[in-house]
C-alpha positions as CSV (number, residue, x, y, z in Angstrom):
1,X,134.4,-48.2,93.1
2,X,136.5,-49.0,96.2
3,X,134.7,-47.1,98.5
4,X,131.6,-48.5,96.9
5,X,132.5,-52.4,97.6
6,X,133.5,-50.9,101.0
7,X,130.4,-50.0,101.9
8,X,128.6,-52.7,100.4
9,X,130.9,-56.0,102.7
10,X,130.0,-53.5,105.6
11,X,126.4,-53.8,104.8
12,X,126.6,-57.5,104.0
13,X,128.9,-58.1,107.8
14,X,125.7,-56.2,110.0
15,X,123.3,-57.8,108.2
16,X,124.9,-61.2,108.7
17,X,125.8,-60.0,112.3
18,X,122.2,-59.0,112.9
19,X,120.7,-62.4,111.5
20,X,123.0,-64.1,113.7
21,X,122.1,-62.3,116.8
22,X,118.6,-63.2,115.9
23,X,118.8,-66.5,115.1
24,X,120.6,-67.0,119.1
25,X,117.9,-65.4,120.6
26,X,115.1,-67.6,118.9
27,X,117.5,-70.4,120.0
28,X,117.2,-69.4,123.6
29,X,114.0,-68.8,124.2
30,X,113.2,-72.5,122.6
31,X,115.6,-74.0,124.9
32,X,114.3,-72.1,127.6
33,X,110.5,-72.7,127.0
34,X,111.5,-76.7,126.3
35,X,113.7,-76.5,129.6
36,X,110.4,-75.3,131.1
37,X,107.6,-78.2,129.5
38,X,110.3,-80.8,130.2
39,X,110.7,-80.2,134.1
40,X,106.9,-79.0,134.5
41,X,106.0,-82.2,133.4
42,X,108.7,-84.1,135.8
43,X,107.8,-82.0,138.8
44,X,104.8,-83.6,138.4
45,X,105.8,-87.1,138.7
46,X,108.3,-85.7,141.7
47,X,111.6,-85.5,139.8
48,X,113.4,-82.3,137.9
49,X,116.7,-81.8,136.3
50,X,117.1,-77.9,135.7
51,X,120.9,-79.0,134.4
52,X,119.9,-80.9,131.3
53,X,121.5,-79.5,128.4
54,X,120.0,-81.6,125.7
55,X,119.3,-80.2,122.2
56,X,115.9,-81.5,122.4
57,X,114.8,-78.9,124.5
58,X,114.9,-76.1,121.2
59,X,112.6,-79.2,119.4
60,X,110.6,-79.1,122.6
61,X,110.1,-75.3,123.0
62,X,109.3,-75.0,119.1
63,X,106.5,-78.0,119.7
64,X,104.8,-75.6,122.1
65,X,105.1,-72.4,119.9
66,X,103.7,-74.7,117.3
67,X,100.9,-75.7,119.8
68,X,100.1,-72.3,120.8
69,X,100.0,-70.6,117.2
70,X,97.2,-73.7,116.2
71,X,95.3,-72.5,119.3
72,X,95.8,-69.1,118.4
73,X,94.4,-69.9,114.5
74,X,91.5,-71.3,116.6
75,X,90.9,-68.5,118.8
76,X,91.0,-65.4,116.7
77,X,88.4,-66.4,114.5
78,X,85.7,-65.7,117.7
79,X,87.0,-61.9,119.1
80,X,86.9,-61.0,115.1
81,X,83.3,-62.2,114.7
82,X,82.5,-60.6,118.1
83,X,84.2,-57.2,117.4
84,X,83.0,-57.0,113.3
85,X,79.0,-57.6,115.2
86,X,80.0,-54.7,117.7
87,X,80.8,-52.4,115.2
88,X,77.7,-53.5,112.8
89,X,75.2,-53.2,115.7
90,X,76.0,-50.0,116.5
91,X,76.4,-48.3,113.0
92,X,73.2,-46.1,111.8
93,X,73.9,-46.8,108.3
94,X,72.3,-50.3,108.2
95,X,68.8,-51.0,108.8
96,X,68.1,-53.9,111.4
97,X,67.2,-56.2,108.9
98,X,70.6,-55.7,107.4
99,X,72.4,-55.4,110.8
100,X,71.3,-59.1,111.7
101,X,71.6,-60.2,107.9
102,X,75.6,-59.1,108.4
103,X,76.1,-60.4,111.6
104,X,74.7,-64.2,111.1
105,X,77.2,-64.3,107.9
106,X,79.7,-63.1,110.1
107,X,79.2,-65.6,112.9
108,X,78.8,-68.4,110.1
109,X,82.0,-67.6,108.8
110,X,83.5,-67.6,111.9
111,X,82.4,-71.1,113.0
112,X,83.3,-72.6,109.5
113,X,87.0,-70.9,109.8
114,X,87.3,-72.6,113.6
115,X,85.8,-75.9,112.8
116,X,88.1,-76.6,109.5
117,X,91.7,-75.5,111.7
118,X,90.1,-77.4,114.6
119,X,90.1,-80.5,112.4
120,X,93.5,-79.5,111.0
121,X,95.4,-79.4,114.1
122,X,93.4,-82.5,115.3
123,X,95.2,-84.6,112.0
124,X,98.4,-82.7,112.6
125,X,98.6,-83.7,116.2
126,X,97.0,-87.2,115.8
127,X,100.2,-87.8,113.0
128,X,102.2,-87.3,116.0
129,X,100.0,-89.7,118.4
130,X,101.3,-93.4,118.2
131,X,97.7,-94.2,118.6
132,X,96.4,-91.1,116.1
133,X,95.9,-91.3,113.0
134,X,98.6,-91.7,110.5
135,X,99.6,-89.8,108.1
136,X,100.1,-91.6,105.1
137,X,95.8,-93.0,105.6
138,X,95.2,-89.6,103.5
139,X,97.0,-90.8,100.6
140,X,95.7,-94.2,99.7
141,X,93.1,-95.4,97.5
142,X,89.9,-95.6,100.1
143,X,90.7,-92.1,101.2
144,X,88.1,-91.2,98.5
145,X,85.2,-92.9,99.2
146,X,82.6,-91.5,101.3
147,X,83.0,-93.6,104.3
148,X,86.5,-93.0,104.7
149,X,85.8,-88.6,104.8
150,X,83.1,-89.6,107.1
151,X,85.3,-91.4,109.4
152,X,88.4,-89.1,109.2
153,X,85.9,-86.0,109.6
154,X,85.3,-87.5,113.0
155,X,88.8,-88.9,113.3
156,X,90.0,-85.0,113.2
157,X,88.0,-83.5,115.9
158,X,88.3,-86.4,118.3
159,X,91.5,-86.0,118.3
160,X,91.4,-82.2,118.4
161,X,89.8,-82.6,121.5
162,X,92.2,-84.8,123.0
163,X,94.7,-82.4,122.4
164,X,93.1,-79.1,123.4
165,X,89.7,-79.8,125.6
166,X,92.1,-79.5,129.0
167,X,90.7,-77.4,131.8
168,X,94.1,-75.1,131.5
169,X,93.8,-74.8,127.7
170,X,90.5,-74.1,128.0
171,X,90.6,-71.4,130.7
172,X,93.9,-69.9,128.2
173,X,91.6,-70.1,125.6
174,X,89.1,-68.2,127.1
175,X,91.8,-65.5,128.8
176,X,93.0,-65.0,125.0
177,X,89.9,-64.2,123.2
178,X,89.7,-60.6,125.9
179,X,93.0,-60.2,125.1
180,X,92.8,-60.1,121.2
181,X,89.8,-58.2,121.7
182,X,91.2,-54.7,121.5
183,X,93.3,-55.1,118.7
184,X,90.7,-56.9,116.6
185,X,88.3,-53.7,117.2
186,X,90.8,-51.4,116.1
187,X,91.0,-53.6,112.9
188,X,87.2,-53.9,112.4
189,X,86.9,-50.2,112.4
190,X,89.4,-50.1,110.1
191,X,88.0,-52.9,107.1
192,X,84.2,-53.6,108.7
193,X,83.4,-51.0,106.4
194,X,82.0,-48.8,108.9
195,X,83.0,-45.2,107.4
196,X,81.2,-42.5,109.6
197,X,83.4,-39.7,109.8
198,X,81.0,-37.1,111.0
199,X,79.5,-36.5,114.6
200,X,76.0,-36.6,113.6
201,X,76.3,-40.3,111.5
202,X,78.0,-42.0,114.7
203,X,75.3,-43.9,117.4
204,X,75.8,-43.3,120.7
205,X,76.9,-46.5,121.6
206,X,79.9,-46.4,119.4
207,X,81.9,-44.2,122.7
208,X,81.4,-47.6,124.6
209,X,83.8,-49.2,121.6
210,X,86.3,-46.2,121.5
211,X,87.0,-46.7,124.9
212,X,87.1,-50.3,125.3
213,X,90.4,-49.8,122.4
214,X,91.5,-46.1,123.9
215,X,95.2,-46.3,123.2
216,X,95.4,-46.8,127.6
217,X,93.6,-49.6,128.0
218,X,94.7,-51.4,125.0
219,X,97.9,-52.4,125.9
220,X,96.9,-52.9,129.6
221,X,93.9,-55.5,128.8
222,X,95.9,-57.7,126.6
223,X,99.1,-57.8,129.2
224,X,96.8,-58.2,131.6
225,X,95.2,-61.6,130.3
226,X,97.9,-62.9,128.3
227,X,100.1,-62.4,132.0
228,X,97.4,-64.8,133.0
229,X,96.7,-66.7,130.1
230,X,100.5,-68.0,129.2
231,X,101.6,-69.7,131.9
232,X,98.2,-71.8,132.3
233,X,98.6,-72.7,128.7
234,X,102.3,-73.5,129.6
235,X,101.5,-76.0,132.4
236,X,98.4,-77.4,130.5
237,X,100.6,-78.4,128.0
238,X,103.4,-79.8,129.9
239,X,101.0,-81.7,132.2
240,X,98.3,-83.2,129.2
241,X,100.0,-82.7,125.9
242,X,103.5,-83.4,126.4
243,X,103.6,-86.7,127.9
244,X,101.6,-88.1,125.0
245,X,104.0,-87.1,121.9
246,X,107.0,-89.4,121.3
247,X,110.3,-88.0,122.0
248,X,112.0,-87.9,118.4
249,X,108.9,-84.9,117.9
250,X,110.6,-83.4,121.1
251,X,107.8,-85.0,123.5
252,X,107.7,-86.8,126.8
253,X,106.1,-90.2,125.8
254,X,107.8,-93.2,128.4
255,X,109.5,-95.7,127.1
256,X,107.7,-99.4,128.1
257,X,110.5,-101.9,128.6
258,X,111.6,-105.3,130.7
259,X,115.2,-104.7,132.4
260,X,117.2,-107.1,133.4
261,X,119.1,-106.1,136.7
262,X,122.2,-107.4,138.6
263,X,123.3,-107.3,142.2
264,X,125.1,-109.5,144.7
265,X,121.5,-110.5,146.2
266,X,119.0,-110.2,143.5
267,X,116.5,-111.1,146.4
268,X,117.1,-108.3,147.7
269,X,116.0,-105.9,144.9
270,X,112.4,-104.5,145.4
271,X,110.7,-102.8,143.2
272,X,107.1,-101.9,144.4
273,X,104.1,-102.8,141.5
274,X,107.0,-104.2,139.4
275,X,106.9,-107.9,139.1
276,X,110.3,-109.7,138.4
277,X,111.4,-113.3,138.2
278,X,115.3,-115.0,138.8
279,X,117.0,-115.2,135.7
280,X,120.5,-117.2,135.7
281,X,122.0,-118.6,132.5
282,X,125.7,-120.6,132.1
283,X,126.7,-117.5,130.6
284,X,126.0,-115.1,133.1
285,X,128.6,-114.4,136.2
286,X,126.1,-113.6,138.4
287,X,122.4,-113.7,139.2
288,X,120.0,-111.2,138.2
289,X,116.3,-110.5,137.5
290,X,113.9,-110.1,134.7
291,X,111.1,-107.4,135.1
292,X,108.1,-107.3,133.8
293,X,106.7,-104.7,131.3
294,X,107.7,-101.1,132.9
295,X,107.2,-97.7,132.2
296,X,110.4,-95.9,132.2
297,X,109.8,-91.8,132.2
298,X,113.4,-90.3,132.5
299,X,116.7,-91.1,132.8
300,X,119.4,-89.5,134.7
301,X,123.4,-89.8,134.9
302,X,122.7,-92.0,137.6
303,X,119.0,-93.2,137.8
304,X,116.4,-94.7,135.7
305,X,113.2,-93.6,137.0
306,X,110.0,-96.4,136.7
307,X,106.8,-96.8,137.5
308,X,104.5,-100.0,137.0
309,X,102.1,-100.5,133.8
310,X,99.0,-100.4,135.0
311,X,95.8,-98.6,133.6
312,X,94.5,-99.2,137.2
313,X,93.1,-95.4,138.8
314,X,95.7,-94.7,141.2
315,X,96.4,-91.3,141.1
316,X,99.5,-89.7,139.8
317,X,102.6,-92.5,138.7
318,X,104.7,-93.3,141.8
319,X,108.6,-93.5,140.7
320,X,110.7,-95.6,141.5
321,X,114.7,-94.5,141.3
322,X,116.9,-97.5,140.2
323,X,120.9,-97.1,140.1
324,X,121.9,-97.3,136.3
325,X,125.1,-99.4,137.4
326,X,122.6,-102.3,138.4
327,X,121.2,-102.7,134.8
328,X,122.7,-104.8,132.7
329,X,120.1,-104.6,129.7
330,X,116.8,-103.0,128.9
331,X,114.6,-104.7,126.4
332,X,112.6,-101.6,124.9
333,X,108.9,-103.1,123.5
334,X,107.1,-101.6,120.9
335,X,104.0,-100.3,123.0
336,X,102.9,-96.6,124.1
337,X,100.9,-95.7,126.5
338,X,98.4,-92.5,126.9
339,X,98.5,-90.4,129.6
340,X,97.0,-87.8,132.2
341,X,98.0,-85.4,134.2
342,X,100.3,-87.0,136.5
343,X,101.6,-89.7,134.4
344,X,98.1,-91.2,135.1
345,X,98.1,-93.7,132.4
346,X,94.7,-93.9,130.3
347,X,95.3,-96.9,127.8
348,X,98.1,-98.8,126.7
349,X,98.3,-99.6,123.0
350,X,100.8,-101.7,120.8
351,X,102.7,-99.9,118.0
């Protein structure tokens, strides 16, 4: 019995060891990938900070992975439908009429499966749009008549394609399907139902398919795209998708806010598209100025880094740097803003 209890803590200590170790590494490579949205998307405004050490970054990097495995739902549907037709066209058991017969319910399925987790992950991400949809609009009384399904049907894959219909995602998107592609033909010839085990039963055309999956090429096509394929999918969401979700969901979306700032010439303050007017109370000690609305996309240990609100077309935001130690107060305002590539900002919408 000794020697039994023994051997059964020792167990219990590697496995507990082992989930341990685990859970780290998951850890770390969410911090990582969140270290790597977070400064991809500031490098594009003209700023980085490769020292940050926030927690965030784990809730950042496990919003992409989340992002990724929706597109991934999306994705797989297509190389299965296009590898399940392969194999049909070029068995000799069916007759053409049957061949076509399998291959349109094949391709139906497959656009039904994409089109309801399309419109899934367009509800899931528009919960976490301040402008999207929210989530609670599912649960109350006129979410049963018709005119309600109507409009969130449409609600769903507008904003589906708000999240996902970005020239990056799209050329990932495309990059993936090649890469999934072997692997779903070695699963097709496994449950397509496609039995021929003899020489004389197999069509010619079927050497075309063994050699597309030979056990060679396999894992050389999909490293091959998927080398390709993750770091556009990386950027495109750093640069489009990012910047749009709040930051208690482990997003990028700026804070709108008027600051009032101090110095010993307030006159002297300039801050370029940023309108600001004197301010100077009995209760103040010195003079300082009031801005108006501005966006406010990072903060440093030392610098809070603005741009003006404007929905005008002028290219990527231009930052301004303003030293933390002359702001005396910041007056957040319950607005959001969308935005492009660039911190380009689209619309501006009240909370």
């Amino acid at each position: 019995m000794p020697g039994g209890n023994a051997t059964e803590k020792n167990t219990l200590t590697a496995d507990a060891e082992l989930a341990i170790k685990l859970v780290t590494v998951v850890l770390g490579v969410l911090y990582g990938l969140g270290l790597l949205v977070s400064n991809m998307h500031l490098m594009k405004l003209g700023i980085s900070d490769f020292t940050s050490l926030q927690a965030r970054n784990i809730m950042t990097g496990f919003l992409f992975v989340f992002y990724t495995f929706l597109l991934l739902l999306v994705v797989v549907s297509m190389p299965i439908a296009i590898c399940i037709c392969a194999r049909t066209c070029v068995s000799s058991i069916l007759p053409p009429l049957g061949k076509f017969a399998r291959c349109l319910g094949i391709v139906l399925a497959a656009l039904f499966m994409t089109g309801a987790i399309s419109w899934f992950a367009g509800i899931i991400f528009g919960y976490m749009y301040p402008w999207g949809r929210t989530w609670e609009a599912g649960f109350t009384r006129s979410a049963w008549t018709w005119k309600f399904m109507v409009s969130d049907f449409q609600t769903g894959y507008v904003q589906f394609l708000e999240t996902f219909r970005h020239p990056k995602i799209i050329a990932a998107s495309l990059l993936i399907i090649p890469a999934l592609l072997p692997l779903m033909l070695r699963l097709a010839r496994r449950f397509s139902g496609d039995r021929e085990d003899s020489a004389a039963s197999r069509s010619p055309n079927i050497d075309i398919l063994a050699a597309v999956s030979s056990p060679l090429l396999k894992p050389v096509m999909s490293i091959g795209y998927l080398f390709v394929a993750l770091p556009l999918l990386l950027v495109g969401f750093a640069h489009e998708v990012y910047p749009n979700i709040p930051y208690n969901f482990g997003g990028g979306q700026p804070d709108i806010a008027e600051l009032q700032i101090g110095a010993d010439s307030p006159a002297a303050i300039r801050l370029p598209g940023i309108a600001a007017s004197p301010s100077h109370t009995a209760a103040q000690q010195e003079d300082t100025v009031i801005t108006a609305p501005a966006v406010i996309w990072y903060q440093s240990d030392k610098f809070l880094y603005l741009a003006p609100l404007t929905t005008d077309d002028q290219g990527p935001a231009r930052l301004i740097a303003l030293d933390l130690q002359l702001v005396r107060t910041i007056r957040y305002l319950p607005k959001s803003v969308r935005v492009a590539s660039g911190g380009r900002i689209l619309s501006i919408h009240a909370d």
